[in-house]
N, CA, C and O of each residue as an XYZ file, in Angstrom:
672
protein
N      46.213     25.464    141.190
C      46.591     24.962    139.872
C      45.745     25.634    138.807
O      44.712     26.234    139.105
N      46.141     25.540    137.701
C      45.582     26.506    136.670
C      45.205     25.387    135.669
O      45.506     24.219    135.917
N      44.460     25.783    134.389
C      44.128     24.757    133.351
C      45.416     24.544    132.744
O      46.321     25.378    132.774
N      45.514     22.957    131.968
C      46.459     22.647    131.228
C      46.787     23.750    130.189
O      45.941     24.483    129.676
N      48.068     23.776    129.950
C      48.530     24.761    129.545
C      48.176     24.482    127.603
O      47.977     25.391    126.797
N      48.194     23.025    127.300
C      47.783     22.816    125.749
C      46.398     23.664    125.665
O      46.428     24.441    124.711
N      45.539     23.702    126.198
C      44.105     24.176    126.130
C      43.723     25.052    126.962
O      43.293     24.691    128.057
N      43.811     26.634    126.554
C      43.620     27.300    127.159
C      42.417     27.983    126.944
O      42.473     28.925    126.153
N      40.986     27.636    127.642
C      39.612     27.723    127.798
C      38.808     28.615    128.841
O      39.113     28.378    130.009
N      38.074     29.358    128.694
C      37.483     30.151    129.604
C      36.900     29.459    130.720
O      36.510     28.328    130.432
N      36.677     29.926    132.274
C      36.106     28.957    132.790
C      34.570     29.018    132.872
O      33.901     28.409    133.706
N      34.254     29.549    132.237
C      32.546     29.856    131.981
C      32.218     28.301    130.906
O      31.358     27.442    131.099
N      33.231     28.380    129.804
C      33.336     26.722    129.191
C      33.309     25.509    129.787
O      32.659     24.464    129.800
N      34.555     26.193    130.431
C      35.141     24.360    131.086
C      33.974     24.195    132.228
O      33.755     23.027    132.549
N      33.394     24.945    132.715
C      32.081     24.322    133.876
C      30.641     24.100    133.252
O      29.696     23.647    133.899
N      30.572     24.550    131.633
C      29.828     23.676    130.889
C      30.476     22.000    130.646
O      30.026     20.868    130.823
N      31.547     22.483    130.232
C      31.819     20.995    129.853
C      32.221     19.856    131.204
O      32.294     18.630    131.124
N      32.397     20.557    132.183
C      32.528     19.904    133.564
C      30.796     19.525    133.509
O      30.793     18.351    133.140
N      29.584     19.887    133.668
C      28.593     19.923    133.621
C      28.599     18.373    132.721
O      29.057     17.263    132.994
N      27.977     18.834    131.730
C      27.953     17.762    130.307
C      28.499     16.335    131.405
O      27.758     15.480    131.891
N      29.834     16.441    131.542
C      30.652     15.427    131.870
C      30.503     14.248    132.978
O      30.934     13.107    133.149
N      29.513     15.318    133.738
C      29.242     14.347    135.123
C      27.789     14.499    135.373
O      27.463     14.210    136.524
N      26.628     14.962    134.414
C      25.248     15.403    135.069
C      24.887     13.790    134.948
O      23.820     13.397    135.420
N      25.744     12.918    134.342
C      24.829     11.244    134.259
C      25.911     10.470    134.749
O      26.227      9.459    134.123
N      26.520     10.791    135.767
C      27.079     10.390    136.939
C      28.526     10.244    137.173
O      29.045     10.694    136.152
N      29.448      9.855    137.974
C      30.672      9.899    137.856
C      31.515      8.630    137.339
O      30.634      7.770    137.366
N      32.497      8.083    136.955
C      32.686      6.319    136.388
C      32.795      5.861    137.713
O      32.939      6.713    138.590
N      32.752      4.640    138.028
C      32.919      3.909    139.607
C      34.241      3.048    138.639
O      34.393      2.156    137.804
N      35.039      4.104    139.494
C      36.357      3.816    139.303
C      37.771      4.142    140.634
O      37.552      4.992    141.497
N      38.951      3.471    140.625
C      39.694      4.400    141.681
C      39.657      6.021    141.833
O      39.291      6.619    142.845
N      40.141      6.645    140.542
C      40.104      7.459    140.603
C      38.642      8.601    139.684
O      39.130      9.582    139.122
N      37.977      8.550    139.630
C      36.285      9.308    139.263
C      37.097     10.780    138.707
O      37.024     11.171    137.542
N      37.694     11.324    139.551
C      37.955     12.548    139.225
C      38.765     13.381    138.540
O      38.802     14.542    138.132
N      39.745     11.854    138.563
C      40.702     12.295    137.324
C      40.295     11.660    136.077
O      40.954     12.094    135.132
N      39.551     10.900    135.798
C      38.752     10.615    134.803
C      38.155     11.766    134.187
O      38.531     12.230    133.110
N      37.198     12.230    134.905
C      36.065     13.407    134.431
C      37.692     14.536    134.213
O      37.830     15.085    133.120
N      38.367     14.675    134.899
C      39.556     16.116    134.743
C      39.985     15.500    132.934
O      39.766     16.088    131.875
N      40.585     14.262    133.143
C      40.844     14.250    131.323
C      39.730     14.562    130.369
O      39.821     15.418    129.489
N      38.607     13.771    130.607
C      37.606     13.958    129.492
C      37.551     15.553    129.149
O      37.541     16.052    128.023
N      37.514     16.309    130.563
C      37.491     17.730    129.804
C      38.808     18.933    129.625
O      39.052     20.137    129.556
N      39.338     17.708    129.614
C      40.687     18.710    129.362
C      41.091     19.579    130.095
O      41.285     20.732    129.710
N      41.386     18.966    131.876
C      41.748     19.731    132.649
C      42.575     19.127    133.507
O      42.648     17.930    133.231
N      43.642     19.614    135.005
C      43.940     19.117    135.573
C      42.779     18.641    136.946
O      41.869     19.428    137.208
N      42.905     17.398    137.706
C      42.325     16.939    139.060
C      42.157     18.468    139.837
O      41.067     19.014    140.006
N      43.163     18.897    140.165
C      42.829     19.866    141.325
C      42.230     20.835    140.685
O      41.426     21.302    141.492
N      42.159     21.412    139.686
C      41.457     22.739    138.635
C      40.270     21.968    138.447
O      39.263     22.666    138.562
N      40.011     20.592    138.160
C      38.634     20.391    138.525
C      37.698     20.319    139.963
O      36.502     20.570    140.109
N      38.271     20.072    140.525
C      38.218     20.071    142.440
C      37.712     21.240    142.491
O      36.649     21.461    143.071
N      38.544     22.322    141.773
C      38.062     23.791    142.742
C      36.727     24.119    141.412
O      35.650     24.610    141.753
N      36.955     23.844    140.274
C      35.647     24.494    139.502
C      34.347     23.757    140.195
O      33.392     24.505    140.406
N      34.188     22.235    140.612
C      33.341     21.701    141.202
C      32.881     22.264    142.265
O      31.675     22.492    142.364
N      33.793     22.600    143.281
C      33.597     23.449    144.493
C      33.383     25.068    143.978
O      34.099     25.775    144.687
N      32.984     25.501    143.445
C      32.928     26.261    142.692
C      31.370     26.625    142.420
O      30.668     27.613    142.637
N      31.161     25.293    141.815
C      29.887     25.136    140.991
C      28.916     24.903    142.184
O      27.710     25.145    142.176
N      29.654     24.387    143.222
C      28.896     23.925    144.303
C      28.329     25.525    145.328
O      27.235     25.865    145.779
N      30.020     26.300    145.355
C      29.222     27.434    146.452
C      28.091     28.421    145.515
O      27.213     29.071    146.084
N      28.266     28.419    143.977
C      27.475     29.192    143.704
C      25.689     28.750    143.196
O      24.810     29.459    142.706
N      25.700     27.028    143.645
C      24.346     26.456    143.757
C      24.197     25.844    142.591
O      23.215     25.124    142.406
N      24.968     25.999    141.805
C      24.901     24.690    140.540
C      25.034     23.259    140.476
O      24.672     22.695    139.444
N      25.620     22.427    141.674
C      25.673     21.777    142.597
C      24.697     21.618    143.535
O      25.141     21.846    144.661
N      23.831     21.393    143.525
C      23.551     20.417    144.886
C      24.294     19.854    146.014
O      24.403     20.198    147.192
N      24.902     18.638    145.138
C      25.609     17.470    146.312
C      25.791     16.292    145.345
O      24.992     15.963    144.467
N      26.639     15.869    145.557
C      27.450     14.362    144.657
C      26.752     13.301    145.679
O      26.640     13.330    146.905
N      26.413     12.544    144.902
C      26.012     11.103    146.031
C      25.550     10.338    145.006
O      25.369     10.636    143.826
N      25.337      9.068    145.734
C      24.900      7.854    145.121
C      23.526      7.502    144.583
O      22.723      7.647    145.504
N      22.947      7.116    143.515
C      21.505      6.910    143.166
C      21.574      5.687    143.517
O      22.539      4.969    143.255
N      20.234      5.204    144.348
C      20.249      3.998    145.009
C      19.076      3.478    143.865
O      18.107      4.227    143.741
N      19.103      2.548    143.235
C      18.102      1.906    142.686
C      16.778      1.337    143.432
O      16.967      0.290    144.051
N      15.779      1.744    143.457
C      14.698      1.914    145.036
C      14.158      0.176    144.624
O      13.977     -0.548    145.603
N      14.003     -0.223    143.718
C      13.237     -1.306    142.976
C      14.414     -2.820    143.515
O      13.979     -3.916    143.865
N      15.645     -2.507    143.450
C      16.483     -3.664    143.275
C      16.371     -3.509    145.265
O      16.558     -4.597    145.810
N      16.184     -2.687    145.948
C      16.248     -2.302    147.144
C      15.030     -3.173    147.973
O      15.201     -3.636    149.101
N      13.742     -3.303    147.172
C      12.677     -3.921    147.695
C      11.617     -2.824    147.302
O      10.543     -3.285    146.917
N      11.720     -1.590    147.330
C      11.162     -0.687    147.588
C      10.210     -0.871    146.122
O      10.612     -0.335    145.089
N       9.527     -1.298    146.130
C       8.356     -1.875    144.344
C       7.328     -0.941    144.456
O       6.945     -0.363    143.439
N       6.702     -0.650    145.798
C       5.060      0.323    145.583
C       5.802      1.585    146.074
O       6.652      1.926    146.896
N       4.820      2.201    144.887
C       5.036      3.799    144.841
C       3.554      5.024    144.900
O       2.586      4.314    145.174
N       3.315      5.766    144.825
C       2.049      6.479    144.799
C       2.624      7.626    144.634
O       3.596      8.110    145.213
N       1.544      8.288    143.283
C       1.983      9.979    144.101
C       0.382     10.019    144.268
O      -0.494      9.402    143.663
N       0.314     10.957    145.295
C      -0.762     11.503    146.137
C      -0.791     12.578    145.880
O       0.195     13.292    145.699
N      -1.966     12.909    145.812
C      -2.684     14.562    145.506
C      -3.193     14.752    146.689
O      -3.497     13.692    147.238
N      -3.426     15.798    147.361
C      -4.440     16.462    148.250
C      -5.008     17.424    147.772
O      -4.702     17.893    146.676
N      -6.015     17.916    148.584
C      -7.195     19.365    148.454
C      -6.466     19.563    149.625
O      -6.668     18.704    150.484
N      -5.619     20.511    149.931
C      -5.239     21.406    151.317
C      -5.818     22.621    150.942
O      -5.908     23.188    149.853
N      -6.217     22.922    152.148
C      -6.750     24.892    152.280
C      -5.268     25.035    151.830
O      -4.254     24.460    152.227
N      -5.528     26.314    150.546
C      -4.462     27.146    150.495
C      -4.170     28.122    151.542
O      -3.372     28.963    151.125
N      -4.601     28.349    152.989
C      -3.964     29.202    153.810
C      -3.037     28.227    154.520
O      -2.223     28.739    155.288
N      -3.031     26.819    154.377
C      -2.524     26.120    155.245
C      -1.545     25.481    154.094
O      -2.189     24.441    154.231
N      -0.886     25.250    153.404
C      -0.230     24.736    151.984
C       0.821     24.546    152.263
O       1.336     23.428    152.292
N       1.689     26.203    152.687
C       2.685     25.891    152.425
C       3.540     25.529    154.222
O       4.761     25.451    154.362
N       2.624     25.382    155.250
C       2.775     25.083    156.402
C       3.082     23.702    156.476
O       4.169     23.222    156.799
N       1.816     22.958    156.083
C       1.515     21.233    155.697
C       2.465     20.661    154.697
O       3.143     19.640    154.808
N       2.383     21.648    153.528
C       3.324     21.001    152.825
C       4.558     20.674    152.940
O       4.994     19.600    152.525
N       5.202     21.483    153.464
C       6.542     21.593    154.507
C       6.892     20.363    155.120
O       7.863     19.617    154.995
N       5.758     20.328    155.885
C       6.172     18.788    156.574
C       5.448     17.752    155.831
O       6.106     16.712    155.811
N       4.864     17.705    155.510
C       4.409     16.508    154.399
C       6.086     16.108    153.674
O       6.510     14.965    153.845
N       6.894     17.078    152.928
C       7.902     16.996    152.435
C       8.760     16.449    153.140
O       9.382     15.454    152.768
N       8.946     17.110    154.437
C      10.067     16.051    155.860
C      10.187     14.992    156.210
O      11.174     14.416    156.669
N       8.719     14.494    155.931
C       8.413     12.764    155.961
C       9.331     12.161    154.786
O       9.375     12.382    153.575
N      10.308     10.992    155.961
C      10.979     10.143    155.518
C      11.017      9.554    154.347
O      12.070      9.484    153.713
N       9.659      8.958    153.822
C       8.813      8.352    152.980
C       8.032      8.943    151.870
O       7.154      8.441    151.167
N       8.593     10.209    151.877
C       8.201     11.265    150.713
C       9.140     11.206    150.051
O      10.133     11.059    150.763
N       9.429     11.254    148.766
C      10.362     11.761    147.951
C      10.466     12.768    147.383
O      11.533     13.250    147.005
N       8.922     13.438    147.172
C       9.034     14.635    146.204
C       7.828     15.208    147.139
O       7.202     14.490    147.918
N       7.631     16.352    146.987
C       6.634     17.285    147.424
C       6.535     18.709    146.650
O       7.433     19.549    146.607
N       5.408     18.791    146.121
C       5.218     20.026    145.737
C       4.029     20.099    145.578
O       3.231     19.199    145.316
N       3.819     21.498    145.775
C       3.085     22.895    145.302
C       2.366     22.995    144.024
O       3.125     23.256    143.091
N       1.515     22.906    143.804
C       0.921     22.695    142.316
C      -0.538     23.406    142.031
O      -1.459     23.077    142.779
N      -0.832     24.501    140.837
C      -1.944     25.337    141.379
C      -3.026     24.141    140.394
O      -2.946     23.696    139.249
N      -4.028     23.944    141.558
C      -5.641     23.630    141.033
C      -5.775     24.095    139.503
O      -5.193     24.988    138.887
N      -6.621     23.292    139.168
C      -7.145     23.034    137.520
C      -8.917     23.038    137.984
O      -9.557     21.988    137.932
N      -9.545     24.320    138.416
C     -11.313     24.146    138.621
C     -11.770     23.836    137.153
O     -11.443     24.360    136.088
N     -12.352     23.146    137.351
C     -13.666     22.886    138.476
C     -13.516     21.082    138.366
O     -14.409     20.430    138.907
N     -12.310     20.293    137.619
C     -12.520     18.988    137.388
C     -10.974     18.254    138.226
O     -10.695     17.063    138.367
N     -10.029     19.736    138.756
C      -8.826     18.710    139.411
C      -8.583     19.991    140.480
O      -8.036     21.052    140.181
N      -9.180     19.594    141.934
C      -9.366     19.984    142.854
C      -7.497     20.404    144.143
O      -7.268     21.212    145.042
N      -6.798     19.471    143.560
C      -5.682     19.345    144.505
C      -4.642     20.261    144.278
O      -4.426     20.954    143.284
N      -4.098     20.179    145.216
C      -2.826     21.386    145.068
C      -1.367     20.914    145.752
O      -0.319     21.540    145.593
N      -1.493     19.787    146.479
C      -0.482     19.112    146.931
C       0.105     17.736    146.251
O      -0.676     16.803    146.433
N       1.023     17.453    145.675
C       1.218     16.309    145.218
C       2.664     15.970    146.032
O       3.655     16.689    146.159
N       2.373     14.411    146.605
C       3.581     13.841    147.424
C       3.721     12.495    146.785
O       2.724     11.811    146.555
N       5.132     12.032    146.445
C       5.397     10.191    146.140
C       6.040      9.948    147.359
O       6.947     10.475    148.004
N       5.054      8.682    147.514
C       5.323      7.887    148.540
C       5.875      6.741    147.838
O       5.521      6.353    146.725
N       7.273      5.948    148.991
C       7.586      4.291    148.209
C       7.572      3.892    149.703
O       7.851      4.538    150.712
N       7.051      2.296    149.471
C       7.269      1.613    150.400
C       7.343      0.319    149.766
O       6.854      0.212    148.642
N       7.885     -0.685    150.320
C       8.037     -1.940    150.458
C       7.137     -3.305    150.121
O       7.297     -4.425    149.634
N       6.056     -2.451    150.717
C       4.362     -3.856    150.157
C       3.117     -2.474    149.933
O       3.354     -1.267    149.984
N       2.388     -2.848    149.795
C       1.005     -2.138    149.600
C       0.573     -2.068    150.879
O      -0.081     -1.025    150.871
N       0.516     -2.544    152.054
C       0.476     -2.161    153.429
C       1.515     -0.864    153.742
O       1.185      0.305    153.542
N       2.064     -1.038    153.963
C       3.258     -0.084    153.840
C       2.812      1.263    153.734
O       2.531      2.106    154.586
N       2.812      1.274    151.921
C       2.243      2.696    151.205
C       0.985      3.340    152.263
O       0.940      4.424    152.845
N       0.082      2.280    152.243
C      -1.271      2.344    152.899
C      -1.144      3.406    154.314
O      -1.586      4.535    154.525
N      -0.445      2.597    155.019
C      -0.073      3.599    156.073
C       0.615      4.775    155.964
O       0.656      5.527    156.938
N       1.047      4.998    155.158
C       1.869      6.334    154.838
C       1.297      7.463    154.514
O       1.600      8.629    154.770
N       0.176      6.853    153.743
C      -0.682      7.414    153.232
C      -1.686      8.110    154.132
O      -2.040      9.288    154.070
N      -2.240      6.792    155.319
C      -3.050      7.380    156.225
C      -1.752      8.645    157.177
O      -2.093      9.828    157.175
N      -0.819      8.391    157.672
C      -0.172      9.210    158.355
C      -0.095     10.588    157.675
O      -0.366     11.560    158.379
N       0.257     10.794    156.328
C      -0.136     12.138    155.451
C      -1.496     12.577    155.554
O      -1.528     13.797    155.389
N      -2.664     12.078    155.763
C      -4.183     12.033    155.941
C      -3.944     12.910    157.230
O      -4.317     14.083    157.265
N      -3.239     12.228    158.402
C      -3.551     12.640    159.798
C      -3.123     13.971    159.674
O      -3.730     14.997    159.984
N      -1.765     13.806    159.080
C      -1.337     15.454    159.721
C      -1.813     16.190    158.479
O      -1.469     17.362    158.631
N      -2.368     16.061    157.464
C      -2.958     17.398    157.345
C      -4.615     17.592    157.761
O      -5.404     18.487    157.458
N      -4.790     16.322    158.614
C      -6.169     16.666    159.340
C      -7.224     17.463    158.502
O      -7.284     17.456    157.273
N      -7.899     18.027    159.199
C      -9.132     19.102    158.692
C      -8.766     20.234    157.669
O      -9.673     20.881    157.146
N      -7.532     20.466    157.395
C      -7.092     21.101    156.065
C      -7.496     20.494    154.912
O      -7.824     21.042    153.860
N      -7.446     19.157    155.207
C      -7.396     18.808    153.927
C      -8.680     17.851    153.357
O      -8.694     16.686    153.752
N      -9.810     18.326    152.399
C     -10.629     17.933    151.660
C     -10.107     16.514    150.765
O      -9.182     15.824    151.194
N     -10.722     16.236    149.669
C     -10.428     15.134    148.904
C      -8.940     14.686    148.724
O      -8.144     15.615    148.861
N      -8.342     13.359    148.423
C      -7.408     13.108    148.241
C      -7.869     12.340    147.131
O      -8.998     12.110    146.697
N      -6.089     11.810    146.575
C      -6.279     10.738    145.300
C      -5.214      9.811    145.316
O      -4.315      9.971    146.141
N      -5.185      8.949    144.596
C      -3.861      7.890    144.770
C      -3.676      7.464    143.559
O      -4.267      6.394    143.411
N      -3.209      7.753    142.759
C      -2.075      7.807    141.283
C      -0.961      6.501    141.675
O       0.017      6.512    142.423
N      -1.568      5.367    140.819
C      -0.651      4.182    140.922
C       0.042      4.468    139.777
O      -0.522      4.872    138.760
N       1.820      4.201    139.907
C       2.024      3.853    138.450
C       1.827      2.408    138.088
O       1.555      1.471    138.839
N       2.084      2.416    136.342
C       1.706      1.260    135.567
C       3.111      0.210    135.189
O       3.728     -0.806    135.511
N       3.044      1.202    134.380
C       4.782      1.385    134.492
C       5.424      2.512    134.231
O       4.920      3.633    134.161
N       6.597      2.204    134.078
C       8.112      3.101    134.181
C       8.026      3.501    132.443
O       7.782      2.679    131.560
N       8.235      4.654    132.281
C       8.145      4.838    130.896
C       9.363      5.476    130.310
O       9.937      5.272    129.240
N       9.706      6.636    131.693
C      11.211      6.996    131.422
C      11.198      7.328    132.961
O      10.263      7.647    133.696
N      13.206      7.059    133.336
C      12.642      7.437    135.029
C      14.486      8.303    134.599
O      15.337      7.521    134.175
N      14.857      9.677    134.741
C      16.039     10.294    134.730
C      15.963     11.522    135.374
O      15.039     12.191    135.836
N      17.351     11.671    135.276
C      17.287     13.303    136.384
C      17.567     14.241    135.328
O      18.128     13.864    134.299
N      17.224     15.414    135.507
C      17.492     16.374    134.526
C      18.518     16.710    133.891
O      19.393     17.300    134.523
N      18.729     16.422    132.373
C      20.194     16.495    131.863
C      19.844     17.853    131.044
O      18.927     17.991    130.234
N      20.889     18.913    131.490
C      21.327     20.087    130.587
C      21.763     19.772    129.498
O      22.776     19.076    129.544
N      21.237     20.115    128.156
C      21.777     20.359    127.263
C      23.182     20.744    126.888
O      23.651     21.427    127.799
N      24.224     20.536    125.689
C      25.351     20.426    125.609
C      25.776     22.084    125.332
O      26.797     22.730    125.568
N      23.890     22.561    124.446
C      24.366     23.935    123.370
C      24.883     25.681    124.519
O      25.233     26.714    123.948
């Protein structure tokens, strides 16, 4: 299928405005996709394939559900810093990241001589026991790599969103 024939738009556009249209999520509705196809002035299946589209060339990720972690139980959070030997970083970090109970993992270069770490991981769990252990299990496996750690409570939530592209 081709774009509606009233609006005839480049598709370098219409996968901006496909973009715009769905980066803050899809409507929870019967149909999601023919929703987002009107808003941008297209047909369902011409949006199907620009999505799949957007998807083989990595602009896409993956469509799925944001689970609200808080309404879930999931209340304690941490991000954790480590001191890992940088010969061992991106080995540890790897699996530090695989853990279930990680959400984020990254790579981050040292600030000498007053912020020592180079690994930062968020952990959520359920109670403050929980975290605790998670915490020690990240301890174990990076074993003797890893020098000082830290534990970054949040306070609160100040802004919590996923990255929205600009419209321009």
């Amino acid at each position: 299928m081709g774009l509606k024939q009233s609006k005839q738009i480049s598709k370098e556009a219409l996968v901006k405005k496909v973009m715009a249209a769905t980066q803050t999520g899809l409507p929870i509705c019967d149909h999601p996709y023919q929703v987002i196809a009107e808003q941008v002035d297209t047909t369902e299946d011409e949006l199907l394939d620009i999505m799949q589209d957007m998807t083989s060339q990595g602009l896409i990720r993956r469509i799925g559900l944001v689970p609200n972690h808080y309404a879930l139980g999931y209340r304690f959070n941490l991000m954790t810093v480590w001191d890992v030997d940088d010969s061992e970083i991106l080995r540890l970090g790897t699996q530090v990241g695989q853990l279930s109970f990680v959400s984020h993992c990254y790579q981050r270069p040292r600030k000498a001589p007053d912020w020592n770490f180079n690994l930062f991981a968020m952990v959520h769990g359920r109670s403050e026991d929980e975290v605790n252990r998670q915490v020690e299990t990240i301890h174990q496996l990076l074993g003797s790599a890893c020098g000082e750690m830290a534990q970054l409570n949040s306070v609160k939530i100040l802004k919590k969103t996923g990255l929205r592209i600009r419209k321009d």
